[in-house]
Each structure stands twice: as structure tokens, then as C-alpha cells.
C-alpha positions in Angstrom: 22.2 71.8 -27.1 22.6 75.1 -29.0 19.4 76.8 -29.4 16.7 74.2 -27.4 14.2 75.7 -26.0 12.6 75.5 -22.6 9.1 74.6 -23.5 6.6 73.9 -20.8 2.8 72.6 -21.5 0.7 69.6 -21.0 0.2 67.2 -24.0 -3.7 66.1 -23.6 -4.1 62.5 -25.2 -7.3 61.3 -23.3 -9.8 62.9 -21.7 -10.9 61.5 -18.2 -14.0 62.2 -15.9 -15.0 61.2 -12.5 -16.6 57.9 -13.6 -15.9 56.6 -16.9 -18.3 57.1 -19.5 -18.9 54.6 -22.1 -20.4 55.3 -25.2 -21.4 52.2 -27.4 -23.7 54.2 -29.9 -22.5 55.7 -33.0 -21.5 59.4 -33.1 -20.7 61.9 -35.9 -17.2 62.1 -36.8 -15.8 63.8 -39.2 -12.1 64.1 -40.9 -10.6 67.5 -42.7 -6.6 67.3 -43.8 -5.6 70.4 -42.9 -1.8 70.4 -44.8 -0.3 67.5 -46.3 3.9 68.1 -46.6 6.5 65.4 -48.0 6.4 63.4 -44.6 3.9 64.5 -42.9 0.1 65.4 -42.7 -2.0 67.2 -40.6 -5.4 66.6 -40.4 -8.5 67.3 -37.5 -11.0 64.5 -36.4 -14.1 66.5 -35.2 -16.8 64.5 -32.4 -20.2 65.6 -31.5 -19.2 63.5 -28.0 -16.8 64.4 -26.3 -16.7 60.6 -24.0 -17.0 58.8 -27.5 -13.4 56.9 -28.0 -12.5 56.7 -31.9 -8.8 55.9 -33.1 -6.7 56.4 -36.6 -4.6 54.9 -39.0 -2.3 55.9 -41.7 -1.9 53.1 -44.2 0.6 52.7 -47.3 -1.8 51.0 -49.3 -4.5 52.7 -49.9 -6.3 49.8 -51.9 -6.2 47.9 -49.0 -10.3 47.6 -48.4 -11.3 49.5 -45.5 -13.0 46.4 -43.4 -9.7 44.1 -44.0 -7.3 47.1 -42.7 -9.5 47.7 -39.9 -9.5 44.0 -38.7 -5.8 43.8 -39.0 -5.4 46.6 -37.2 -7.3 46.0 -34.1 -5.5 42.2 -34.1 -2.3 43.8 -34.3 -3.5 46.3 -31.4 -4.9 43.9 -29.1 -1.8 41.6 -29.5 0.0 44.4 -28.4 -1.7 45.6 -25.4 -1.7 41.8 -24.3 2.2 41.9 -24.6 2.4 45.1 -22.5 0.3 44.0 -20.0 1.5 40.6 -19.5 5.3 42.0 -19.4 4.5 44.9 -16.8 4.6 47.5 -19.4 1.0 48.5 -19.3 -0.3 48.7 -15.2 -3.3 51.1 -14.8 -4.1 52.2 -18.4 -7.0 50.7 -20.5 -7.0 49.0 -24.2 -8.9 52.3 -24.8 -6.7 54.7 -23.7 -3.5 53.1 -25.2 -5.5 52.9 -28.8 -7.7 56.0 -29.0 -8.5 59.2 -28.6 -11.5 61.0 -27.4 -12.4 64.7 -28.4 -11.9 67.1 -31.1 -8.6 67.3 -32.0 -5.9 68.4 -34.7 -3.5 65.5 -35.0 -0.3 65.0 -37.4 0.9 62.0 -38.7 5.2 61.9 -39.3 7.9 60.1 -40.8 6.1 59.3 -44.3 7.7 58.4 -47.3 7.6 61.4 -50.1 5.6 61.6 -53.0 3.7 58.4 -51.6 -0.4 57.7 -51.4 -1.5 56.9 -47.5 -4.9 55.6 -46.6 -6.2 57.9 -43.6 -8.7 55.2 -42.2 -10.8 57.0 -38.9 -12.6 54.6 -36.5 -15.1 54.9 -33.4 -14.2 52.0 -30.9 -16.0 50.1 -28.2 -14.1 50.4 -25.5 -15.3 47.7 -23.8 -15.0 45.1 -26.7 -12.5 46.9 -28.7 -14.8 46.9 -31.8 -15.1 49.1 -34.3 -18.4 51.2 -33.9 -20.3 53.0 -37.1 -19.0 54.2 -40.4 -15.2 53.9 -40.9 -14.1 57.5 -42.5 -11.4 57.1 -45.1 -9.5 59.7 -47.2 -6.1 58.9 -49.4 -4.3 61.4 -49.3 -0.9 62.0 -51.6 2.1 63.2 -49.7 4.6 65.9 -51.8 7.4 65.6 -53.8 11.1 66.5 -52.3 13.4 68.0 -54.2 16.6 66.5 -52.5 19.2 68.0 -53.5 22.5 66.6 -51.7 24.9 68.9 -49.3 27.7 68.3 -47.6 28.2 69.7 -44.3 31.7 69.3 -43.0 32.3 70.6 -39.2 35.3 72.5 -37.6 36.2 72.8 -33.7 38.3 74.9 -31.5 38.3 74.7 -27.7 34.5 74.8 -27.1 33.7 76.4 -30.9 32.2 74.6 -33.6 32.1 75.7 -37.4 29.8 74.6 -39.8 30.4 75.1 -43.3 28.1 74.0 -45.9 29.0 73.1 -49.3 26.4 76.1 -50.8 26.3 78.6 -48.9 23.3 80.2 -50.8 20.8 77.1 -49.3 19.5 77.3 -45.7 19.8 74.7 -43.4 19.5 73.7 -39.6 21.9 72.1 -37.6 22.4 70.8 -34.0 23.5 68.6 -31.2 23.2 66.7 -28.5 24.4 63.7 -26.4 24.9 60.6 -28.2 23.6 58.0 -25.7 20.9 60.7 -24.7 19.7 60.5 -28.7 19.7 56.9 -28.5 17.8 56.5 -25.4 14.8 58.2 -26.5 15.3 57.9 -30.2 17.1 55.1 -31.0 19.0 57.1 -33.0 20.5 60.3 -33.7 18.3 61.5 -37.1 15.1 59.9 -34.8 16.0 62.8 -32.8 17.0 65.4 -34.9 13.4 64.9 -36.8 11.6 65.1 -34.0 13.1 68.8 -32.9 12.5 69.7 -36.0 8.7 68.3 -36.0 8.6 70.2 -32.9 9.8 73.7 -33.9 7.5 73.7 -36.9 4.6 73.1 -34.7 5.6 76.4 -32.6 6.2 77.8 -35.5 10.1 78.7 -34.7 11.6 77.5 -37.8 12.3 80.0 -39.5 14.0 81.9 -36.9 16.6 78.7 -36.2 17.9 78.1 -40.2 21.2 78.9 -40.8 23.2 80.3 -44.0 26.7 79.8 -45.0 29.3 79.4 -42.3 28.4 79.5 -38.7 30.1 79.6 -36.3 28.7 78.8 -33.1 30.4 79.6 -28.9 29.2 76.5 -26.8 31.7 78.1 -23.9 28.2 78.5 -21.9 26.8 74.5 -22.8 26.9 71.9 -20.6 29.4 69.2 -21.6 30.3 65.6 -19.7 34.0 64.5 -19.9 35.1 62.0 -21.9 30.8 61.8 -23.8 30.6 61.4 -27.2 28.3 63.7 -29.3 26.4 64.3 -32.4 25.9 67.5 -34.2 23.5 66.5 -37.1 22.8 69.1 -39.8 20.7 69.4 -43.2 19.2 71.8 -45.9 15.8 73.0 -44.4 13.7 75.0 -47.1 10.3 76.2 -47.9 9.0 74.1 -44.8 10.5 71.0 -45.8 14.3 69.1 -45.5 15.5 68.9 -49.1 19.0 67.3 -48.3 19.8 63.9 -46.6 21.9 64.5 -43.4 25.2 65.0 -42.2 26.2 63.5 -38.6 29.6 65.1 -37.3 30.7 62.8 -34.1 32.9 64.6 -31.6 33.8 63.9 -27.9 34.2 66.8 -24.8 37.8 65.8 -23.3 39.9 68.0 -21.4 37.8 70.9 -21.4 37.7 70.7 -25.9 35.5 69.8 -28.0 37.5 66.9 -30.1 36.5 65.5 -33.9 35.9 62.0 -33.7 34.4 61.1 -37.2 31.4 61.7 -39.8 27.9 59.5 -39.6 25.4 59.2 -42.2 24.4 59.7 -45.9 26.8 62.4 -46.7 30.5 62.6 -45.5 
């Protein structure tokens, strides 16, 4: 991978003490949407107990009445959890901390459809029962418009160089790559992962410095490649904070010390 960076941290989902604490009272919560984008929103859930376990919910019908969505919600959830336990999935950790969250915290919700209304539905739990504690906050929120505008991407290699040259070079646009099987693994599929380093960099805020313009022409002499591995190099227009083309996936393989065009992937070709 091209320009990946080595990001260390820990990722805090729920908090723990000594001796669980469990709070079956009501407690102030309260909901602020921070930035809604074309598929995503970012919003903060604010507790006045830090031990109080509350969980959330984006919902594509936002008529849906809050008490019905709630219901179905924790049926789906406790279904699940009995899957994962019974099949060996789920070992040490509780209904509670698979489902919810405890804590002030600014959260994000991705992969939403554009120029769609979401119901963001916010819940205290029981963590003992699993039932809902107090009022149910709810706020529909509208996510923004996209101007897509297609691109075609076509890609170019040479021993271990790869060209990229878009169809306007005027737009920006970001491109990468990675092992295929690797995207799959994780991703179960190549765009699941290219959103998802995307998502990431905008969190740290690095966007802006990875876009590309026009031809680029890129030296992977110093990458690590596997012989005879297949890979993907997926690219698309990246503007104002938002993707405003569908993708382009170039397939190539690493084989005798070359990189080696194999076919295109996706909605453009």
C-alpha cells in the first residue's frame, strides 16, 4: 500500500471497572449531530453517568414509531448475541457490552445512502434484562446530496510503476491498493475497504494531503509484493469532503518481479 499510514492508538468501546456497576435508574442523555455528509453523520451522545449503558440506532424510516423500532431492535439484538454465543463467537463478553456503549462520546455512523432521511433513535439499556430504560431520544436527520459525476480511471504499469490517469484531469481524486484476498478478508470486498481508509483519513484529518490531480505516477520499487498475488488498486473523485464519482477497480498480479494488468472491476471501466 502506497501512502498507509502506521497509526497506533487504542479504540475505547466500553468502559470497565473493578466490579461491574449496574445502573437500572434513568440518567440524562443527551444527542447533538455534529456534521451530517452524503453517507455519513457524526453526532455526540452526552451521559451524566459514566457506568450507565445506553446504545443507538440509525433507521431508514424515520416514520417508523419510536417504541415499535426500539422493540425490533432489541429482538433482532438479542437473537444475535444468542447466535454468537451458542456458536462460540461470543466467550467472555456481555449482551451489554456487545450492544452498548457507556460514556460520553462522539460517534459516526457510515455507509448511508445520499440525500436520504435516517431516524437517529438513542436508548439507555438494562443491562441485566436488556430493556430499554427512560426516554428514547430521536432526531431525523437528512443526509446530503452527491453530485456524482462519473470518471474513468484507466491504470498503466511498468516493472514495479503504476500510472493513473484520469479522464479530467482538472477533478481530484484518491486512489490506492492493496492485496486482494487481504480486502476480502476483512472487507468482503475491495470498495468495503477502500471506504473504510478513506473514513479513516478523514477522521485524522489527512485527506487533503493524499488527493491526487491528473496523471500520477506512482514507484512501488520499495512496497512489499507476494509472487504470483493478485491485487486491487481502486480509485475515485474525492471533492469538497465527499466521493462524487463511482469507482474504478484496476486488477493486477506481482509475477516475476512486475507488476502485470490483469483486468478492470467495478462501475466504471
Amino acid at each position: 500500500m502506497r501512502k498507509i499510514l502506521i497509526l497506533s492508538g487504542i479504540l475505547l468501546l466500553t468502559g470497565c471497572t473493578a466490579k461491574e456497576i449496574i445502573v437500572t435508574k434513568a440518567v440524562n442523555l443527551s444527542l447533538k449531530i455534529e456534521e451530517v455528509k452524503g453517507t455519513k453523520v457524526i453526532f455526540t451522545i452526552t451521559s451524566d453517568n459514566p457506568d450507565a449503558y445506553y446504545s443507538y440506532t440509525l433507521w431508514h424510516d424515520p416514520n417508523t414509531s419510536d417504541a415499535l423500532l426500539l422493540e425490533y431492535l432489541t429482538d433482532v439484538a438479542e437473537q444475535d448475541y444468542t447466535i454468537k454465543t451458542e456458536n462460540g463467537a461470543v466467550q467472555v463478553a456481555s449482551f451489554a457490552d456487545l450492544n452498548a456503549f457507556r460514556g460520553s462520546r462522539t460517534l459516526r455512523a457510515t455507509r448511508l445512502t445520499p440525500d436520504t432521511d435516517y431516524k437517529v433513535l438513542v436508548f439507555q439499556i438494562n443491562p441485566t434484562t436488556h430493556e430499554p430504560i427512560g426516554k428514547i431520544l430521536s432526531e431525523v436527520i437528512h443526509t446530503k446530496a452527491v453530485n456524482n459525476i462519473p470518471m474513468k480511471f484507466d491504470f498503466f504499469f511498468e516493472g514495479k510503476t503504476v500510472t493513473v490517469v484520469p479522464s479530467d484531469p482538472a477533478r481530484t481524486y484518491y486512489w490506492e491498493y492493496n492485496n486482494l484476498r487481504l480486502m476480502y478478508d476483512n472487507f468482503n470486498w475491495s470498495y468495503g475497504w477502500y471506504y473504510s481508509l478513506v473514513d479513516m483519513y478523514e477522521q485524522y484529518g489527512f485527506m487533503g494531503n493524499l488527493l491526487s490531480r491528473g496523471k500520477d505516477v506512482y514507484d512501488a520499487s520499495r512496497d512489499h509484493f507476494e509472487e504470483g498475488e493478485v491485487y486491487s488498486a481502486v480509485a475515485a473523485a474525492y471533492e469538497d469532503g465527499e466521493q462524487t464519482s463511482d469507482y474504478v477497480e484496476c486488477l493486477f498480479k506481482y509475477e516475476n518481479g512486475k507488476l502485470v494488468f490483469i483486468d478492470y472491476e467495478g462501475a466504471e471501466e
